[in-house]
N, C-alpha and C positions, 0 to 999 in steps of 0.2 A: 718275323724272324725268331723271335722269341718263343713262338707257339711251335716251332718247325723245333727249334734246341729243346722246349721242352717235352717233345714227342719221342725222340731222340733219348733224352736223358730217361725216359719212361722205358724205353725199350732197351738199351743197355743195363737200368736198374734190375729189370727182370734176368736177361740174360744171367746176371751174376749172383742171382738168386735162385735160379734154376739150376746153376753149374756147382754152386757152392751147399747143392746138398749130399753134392759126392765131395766134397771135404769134408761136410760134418758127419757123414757114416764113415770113410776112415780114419779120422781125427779121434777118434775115441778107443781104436786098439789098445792103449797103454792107458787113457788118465777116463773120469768118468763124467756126464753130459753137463753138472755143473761145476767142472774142473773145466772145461773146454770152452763154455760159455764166457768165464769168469775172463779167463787169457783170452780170447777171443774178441771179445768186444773193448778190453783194455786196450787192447793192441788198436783197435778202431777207434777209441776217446784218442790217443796219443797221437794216430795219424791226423784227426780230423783239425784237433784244437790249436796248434800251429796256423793252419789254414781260417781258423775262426778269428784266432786274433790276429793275423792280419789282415781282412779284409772286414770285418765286422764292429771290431772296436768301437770305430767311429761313428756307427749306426748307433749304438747303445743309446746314448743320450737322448736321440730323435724317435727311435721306436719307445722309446720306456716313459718318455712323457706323459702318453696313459695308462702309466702305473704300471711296475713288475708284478703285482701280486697275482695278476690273472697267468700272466708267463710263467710263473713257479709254480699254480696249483695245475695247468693244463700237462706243463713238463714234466710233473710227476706220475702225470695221471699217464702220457704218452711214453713214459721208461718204465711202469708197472706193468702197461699191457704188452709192451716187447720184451720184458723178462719176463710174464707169465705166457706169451706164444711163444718166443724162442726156447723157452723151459721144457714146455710141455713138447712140442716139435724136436730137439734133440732128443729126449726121454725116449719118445717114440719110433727114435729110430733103430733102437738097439733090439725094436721087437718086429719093427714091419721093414719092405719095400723102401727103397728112396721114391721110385714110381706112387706107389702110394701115400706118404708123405706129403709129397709134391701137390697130387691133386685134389685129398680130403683138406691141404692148406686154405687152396682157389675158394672153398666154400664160404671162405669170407667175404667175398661179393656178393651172393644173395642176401645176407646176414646183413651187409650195412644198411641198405633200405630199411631190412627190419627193425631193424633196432633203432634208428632214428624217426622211424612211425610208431615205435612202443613209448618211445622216452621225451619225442619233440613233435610230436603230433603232426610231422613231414607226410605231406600226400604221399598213397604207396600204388603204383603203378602192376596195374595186375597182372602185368607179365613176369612178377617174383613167383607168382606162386607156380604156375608151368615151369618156369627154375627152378623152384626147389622140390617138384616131384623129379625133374631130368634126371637132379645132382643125388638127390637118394636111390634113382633106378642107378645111374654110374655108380654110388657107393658100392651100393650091393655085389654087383656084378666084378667091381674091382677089387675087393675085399674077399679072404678067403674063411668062412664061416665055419669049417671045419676045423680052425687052425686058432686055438685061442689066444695064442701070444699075436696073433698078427691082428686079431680083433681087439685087442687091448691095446695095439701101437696104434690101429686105425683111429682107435675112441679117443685116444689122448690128440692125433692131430687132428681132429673134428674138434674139440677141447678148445683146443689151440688155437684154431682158427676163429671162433670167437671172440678170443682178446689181440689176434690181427685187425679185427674188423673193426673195434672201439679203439685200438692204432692211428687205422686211414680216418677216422673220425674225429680222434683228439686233434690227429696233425694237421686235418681239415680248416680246423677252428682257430687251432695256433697261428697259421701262417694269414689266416683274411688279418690279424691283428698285428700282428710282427712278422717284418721282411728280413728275417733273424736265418735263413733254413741249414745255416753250417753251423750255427750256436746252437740252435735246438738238436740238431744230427748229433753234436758232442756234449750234449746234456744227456741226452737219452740213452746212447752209448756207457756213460758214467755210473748212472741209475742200473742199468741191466749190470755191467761187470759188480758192484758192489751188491746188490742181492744176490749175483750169482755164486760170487765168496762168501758172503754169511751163510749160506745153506749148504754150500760146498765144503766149507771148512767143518761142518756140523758133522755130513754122513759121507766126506769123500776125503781122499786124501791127497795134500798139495804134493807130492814129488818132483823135485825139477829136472832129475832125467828123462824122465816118462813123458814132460811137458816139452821137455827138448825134440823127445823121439816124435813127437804129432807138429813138428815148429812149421811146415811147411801148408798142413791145414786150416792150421791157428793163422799162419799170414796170411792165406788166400780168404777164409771166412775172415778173419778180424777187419783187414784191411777195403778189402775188397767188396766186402757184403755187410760186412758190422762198422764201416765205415762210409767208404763213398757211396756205395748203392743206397743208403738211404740217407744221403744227403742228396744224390739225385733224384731220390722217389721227394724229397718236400719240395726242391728245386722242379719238379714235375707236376704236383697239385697249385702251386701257387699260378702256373699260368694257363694249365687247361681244366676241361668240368672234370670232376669226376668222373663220367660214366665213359670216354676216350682212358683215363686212366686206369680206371679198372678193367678194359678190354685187355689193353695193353700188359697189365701185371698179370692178367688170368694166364697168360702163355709161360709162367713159372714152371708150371708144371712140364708143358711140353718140352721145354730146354733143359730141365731135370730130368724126365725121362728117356730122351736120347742120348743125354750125357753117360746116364745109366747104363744105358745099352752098349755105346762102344764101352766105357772105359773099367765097367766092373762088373759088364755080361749079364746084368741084370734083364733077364726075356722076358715078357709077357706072352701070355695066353689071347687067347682068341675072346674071353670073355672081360678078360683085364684092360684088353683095348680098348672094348665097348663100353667098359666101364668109363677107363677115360673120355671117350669121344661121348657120349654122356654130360659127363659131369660138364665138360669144357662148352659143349650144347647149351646146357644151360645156365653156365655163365654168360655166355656171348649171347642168348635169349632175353635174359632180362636185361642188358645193358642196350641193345642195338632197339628190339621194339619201342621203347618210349622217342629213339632218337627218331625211326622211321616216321612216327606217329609227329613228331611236333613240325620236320619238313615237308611234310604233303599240305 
């Protein structure tokens, strides 16, 4: 029952993460990507941490018996890589595609294997690397080369998805140790709004009318995506593998790009597709062959 809720909460997480990047491309008409950030994930600390401290509280004592200090360094490490992938992913939306956006995000799933075979000496399954030529043929094809502001939004969410991918890896690690995933959701949350106003308050301007005039993207991203969707992405690792979860989250992209399609006409081409249908290939390549390979 728990594996069926946590599949569930894996596929809803996504949905709200695919929907919500048609909030954060019009959420930024009036105020700028770390002004929206900043309101954005505040409004998801505020929503979540109500919910933490009643039902978690009582955990504290029994989870922290060995020791907070690893909970403090991991929690830092996991609200650094979601201010520096949500940073970089709003930034780039002001120059590229939501469609794009969405599926140079997905690149984070080749990217974990890698990085846990560079840093933890994790066997690496050689169906990454047939991935990661697929996701560079979909790059390409999905990205417009002539167009250099759309090459620059591209590059910053390829960027981006990097520190997504040390994210699913922090939170990885957090949760085999503490059964915490709505404390950590509103730790991480906190970290991201509070970088996102120190940088914000530097080269952006706080206005509160402006912040008023985006209040309906700020609720739908804060709440919705910068709150409960990733208490149900930790609520999601802690009960199935990995490699079911990262199927499940690579369809961000798909539900962002439909969303795309009806509700801000954003069309693709005929080679944008393929881009997609690419990229998505070989996420779902390197996740699915190692599982074929261990049931035979």
């Amino acid at each position: 029952m728990s594996k069926s809720i946590s599949l569930f909460s894996a596929l809803l997480c996504t949905f709200i993460w695919g929907t919500t990047f048609i909030a954060q491309d019009t959420g930024m008409d009036d105020i700028g990507p770390f002004t929206f950030n900043a309101v954005r994930f505040f409004v998801g600390f505020l929503a979540i941490l109500p919910v933490a401290l009643i039902f978690e509280t009582k955990k504290f004592k029994i989870e922290f018996k060995i020791g907070y200090k690893y909970f403090v360094i991991l929690s830092c490490l996991i609200g650094l890589s979601l201010f520096l992938g949500s940073a970089l992913q709003q930034i780039a939306l002001i120059y590229t595609d939501v469609a794009n956006a969405a599926f140079f995000t997905i690149f984070y799933v080749p990217m974990v294997p890698i990085i846990l075979f560079i840093f933890k000496r994790n066997s690496l399954h050689w169906s990454v690397w047939p991935s990661v030529i697929l996701c560079l043929i979909g790059g390409y094809l999905l990205t417009s080369f002539y167009d250099a502001t759309v090459r620059l939004g591209d590059t910053l969410v390829i960027l981006g998805a990097l520190f997504w991918s040390t994210h699913i890896i922090f939170t990885g690690m957090i949760i085999a140790k503490y059964n915490l995933p709505i404390t950590i959701g509103a730790v991480q949350t906190l970290i991201v709004a509070i970088f996102s106003f120190l940088i914000g308050s530097v080269y952006e301007e706080f206005i509160f009318e402006n912040i008023v005039n985006e209040i309906d993207s700020i609720l739908y991203a804060g709440i919705l995506s910068g709150g409960l969707a990733f208490v149900l992405q930790i609520y999601a690792q802690k009960n199935i593998t990995p490699a079911p979860a990262a199927i499940i989250f690579s369809l961000e992209g798909v539900f962002a790009t439909v969303a795309a399609w009806f509700l801000l006409n954003q069309i693709l081409d005929i080679n944008n597709l393929l881009g997609c249908l690419f990229i998505l290939s070989g996420v779902l390549f390197s996740q699915l062959v190692p599982l074929i390979k261990r049931s035979s």
